[in-house]
N, C-alpha and C positions, 0 to 999 in steps of 0.2 A: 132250691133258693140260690143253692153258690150257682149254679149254670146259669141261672134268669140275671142272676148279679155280672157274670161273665158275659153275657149277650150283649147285655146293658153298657157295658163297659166298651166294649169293641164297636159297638155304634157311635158311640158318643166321641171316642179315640179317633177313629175314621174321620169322623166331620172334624176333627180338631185337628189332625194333620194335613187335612185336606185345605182349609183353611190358612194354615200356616206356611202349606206349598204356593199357595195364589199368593199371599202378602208379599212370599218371598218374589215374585215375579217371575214371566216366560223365560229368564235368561238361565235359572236355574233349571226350568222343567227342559228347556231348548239342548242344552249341555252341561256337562258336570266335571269342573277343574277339581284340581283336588282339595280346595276348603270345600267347595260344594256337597262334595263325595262325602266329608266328615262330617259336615253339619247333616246330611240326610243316613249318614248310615247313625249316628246319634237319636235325631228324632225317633227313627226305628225301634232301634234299644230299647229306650224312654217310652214307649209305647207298647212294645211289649209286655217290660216288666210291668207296667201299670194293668195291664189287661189278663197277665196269670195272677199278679198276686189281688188277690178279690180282698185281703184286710188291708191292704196300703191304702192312702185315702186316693184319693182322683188329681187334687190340688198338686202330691208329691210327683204327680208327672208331669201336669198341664205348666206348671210353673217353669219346671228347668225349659220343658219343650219354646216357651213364652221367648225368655231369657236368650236362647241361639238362635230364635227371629231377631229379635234386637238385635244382638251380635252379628247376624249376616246382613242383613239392611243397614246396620251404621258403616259397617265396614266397606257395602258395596257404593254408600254417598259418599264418603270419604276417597274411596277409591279413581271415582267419577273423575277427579281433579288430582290426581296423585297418581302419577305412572311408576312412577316408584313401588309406589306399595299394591298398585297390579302388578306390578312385573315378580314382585316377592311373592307375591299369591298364587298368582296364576303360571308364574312363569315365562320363558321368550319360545314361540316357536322356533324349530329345528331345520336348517337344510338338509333334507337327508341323499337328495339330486342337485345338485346345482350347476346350470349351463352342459348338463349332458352326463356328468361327471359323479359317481357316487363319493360323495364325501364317510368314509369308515373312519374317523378319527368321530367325528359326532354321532354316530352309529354305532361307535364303541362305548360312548358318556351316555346316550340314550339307552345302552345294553337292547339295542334293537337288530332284530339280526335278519337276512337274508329271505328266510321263511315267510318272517311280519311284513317283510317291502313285497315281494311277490303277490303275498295275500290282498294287502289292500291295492296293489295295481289292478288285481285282477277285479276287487270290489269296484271301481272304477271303471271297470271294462278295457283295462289296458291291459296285453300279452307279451309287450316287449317293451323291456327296458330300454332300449333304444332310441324308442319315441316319446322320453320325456324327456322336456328342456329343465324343468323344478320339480320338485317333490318336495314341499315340506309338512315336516312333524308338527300337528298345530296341538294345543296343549290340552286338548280333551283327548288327544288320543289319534284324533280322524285326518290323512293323510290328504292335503291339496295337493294335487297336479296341475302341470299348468305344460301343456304337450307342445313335441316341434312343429315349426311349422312343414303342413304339408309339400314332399318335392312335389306335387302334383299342382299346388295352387300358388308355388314359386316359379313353376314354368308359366303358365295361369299371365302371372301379375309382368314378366319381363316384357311381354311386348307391350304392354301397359304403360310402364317405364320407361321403355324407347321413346314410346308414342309421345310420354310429358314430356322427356329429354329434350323430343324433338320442338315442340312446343314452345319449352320453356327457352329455348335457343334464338328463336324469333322474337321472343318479346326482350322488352326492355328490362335490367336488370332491379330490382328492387331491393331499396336496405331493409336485411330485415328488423321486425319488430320489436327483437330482443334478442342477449346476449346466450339464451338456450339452445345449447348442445343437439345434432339430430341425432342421436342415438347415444345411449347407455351402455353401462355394463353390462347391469341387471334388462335384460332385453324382456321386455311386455312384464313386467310387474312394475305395478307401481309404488313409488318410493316414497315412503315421510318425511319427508325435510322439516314440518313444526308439527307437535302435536302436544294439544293441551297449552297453547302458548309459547312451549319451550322447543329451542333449535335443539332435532336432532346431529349432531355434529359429528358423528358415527357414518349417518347416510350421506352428508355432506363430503367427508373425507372418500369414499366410496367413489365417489363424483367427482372426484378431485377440484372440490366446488369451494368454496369459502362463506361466512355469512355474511360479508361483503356485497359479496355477487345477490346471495339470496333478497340482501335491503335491497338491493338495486331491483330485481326483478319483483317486489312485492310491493316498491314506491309506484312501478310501473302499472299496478292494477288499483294502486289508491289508499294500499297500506303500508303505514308510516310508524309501525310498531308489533313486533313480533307477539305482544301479549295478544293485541286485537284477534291473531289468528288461533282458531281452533284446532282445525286441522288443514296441512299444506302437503299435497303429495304431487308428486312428478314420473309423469309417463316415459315409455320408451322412446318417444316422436319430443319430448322435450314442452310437452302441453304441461300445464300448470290447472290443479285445481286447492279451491281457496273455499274455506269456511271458516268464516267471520264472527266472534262472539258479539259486535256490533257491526254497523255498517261502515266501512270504510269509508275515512275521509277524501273530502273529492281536490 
C-alpha cells in the first residue's frame, strides 16, 4: 500500500509541477537568473519531501509550491515596469571583452577566470581571442560575443567606399536629417538611450550626448515625451529605433 500511495503521489507531483513550470512561463523554462534558480530548486525540495514522506498530507506541499507561483509571477509583473528591481534580481550583464581589450577588474568581481573565457569562446566556435570586439557576461551565465570585423571583408568594402566617395563628390551636398553622430564608441552594439520610459543617462554620458539632444532627436520622429517611449536604442551608423507605448503625436 505505502508504494501504490508512493506512485500515486509522484504522478500527481509531476503534473502539479509541471503545471506550475507553464504558469510560470517560457522565460523561466528559456533561462534561469538566480531567483529563477531559487524558486525551481525550491519547488523540487517541496516536491520531494511530499513524495517520501507518504503520512504528510498532499495539501502540506501543493500549498507552499502554489504560494512561489504567486511570488514569481507578481514579482515578474511588477518587474515588467520596474527596471530597478530587474536589475536587483536579475542583475546588469558584464563586459568581460570590450573593444578588444580584456577587462580583469570585472573578471575579478565576476571571480571568472581564464579557463571559463576560453571555454565559452570555444562553445561559440571561436579559438582566438583576438577576434573578439565584445564578450559580455549576460546574467544567466551564457557569454555574448559580438566578433571583429573581418580584415578580409574590410579590404572587401574600401573600394566600395572610394567608389561612394567618388559619387558623393559629384552630387550636391545635402543637410543632413539630424544632429546623430556617424559612429560610436560602442561600435555595432546597440545602445539604450530610454527604456521603460526612463532616460538612461549613463548611456547618454557614454555618448557624450545630453537629454537635450535626445528631445530634440525624438521631437524629430513625433515624440514629444520621454514617458510615450518604451524602448529607444542607437546603433553604430547613429540610426535611431523607437518603441512607442502609444502612437506618437504627429
Amino acid at each position: 500500500m505505502e508504494y501504490g500511495s508512493m506512485l500515486l503521489r509522484t504522478v500527481l507531483i509531476y503534473f502539479i509541477v509541471f503545471l506550475i513550470m507553464r504558469f510560470m512561463g517560457k522565460r523561466e523554462i528559456g533561462k534561469l537568473s538566480v531567483f529563477d534558480l531559487v524558486i525551481s530548486v525550491m519547488i523540487a525540495e517541496i516536491a520531494v519531501i511530499v513524495i517520501e514522506d507518504v503520512e504528510r498530507s498532499m495539501w502540506e506541499g501543493i500549498l507552499p509550491m502554489v504560494v512561489l507561483l504567486i511570488v514569481q509571477v507578481g514579482i515578474a509583473f511588477i518587474a515588467l515596469k520596474n527596471r530597478k528591481l530587474r536589475l536587483w534580481f536579475d542583475g546588469k550583464p558584464s563586459f568581460i571583452i570590450a573593444k578588444g581589450k580584456l577587462n580583469r577588474d570585472v573578471m575579478r568581481k565576476q571571480r571568472y577566470n581564464l579557463d571559463d573565457l576560453l571555454l565559452q569562446l570555444r562553445e561559440n566556435k571561436i579559438t582566438n581571442v583576438a577576434d573578439v570586439e565584445f564578450a559580455i557576461l549576460e546574467t544567466t551565465g551564457k557569454l555574448s560575443i559580438v566578433e571583429k570585423e573581418n580584415a578580409e571583408t574590410k579590404e572587401q568594402e574600401e573600394p566600395q567606399k572610394e567608389q561612394q566617395a567618388k559619387t558623393a563628390a559629384d552630387e550636391p551636398i545635402l543637410k543632413p536629417q539630424s544632429q546623430t553622430p556617424a559612429r560610436f564608441r560602442f561600435e555595432m552594439l546597440p545602445i539604450p538611450l530610454i527604456m521603460d520610459g526612463k532616460v538612461q543617462d549613463e548611456n547618454l554620458a557614454k555618448l557624450d550626448k545630453t537629454r537635450f539632444w535626445l528631445k530634440n532627436v525624438l521631437q524629430e520622429q513625433g515624440v514629444h515625451d520621454f514617458k510615450e517611449v518604451f524602448l529607444c536604442t542607437i546603433d553604430h551608423k547613429g540610426k535611431l529605433f523607437i518603441d512607442c507605448d502609444k502612437k506618437p503625436r504627429s
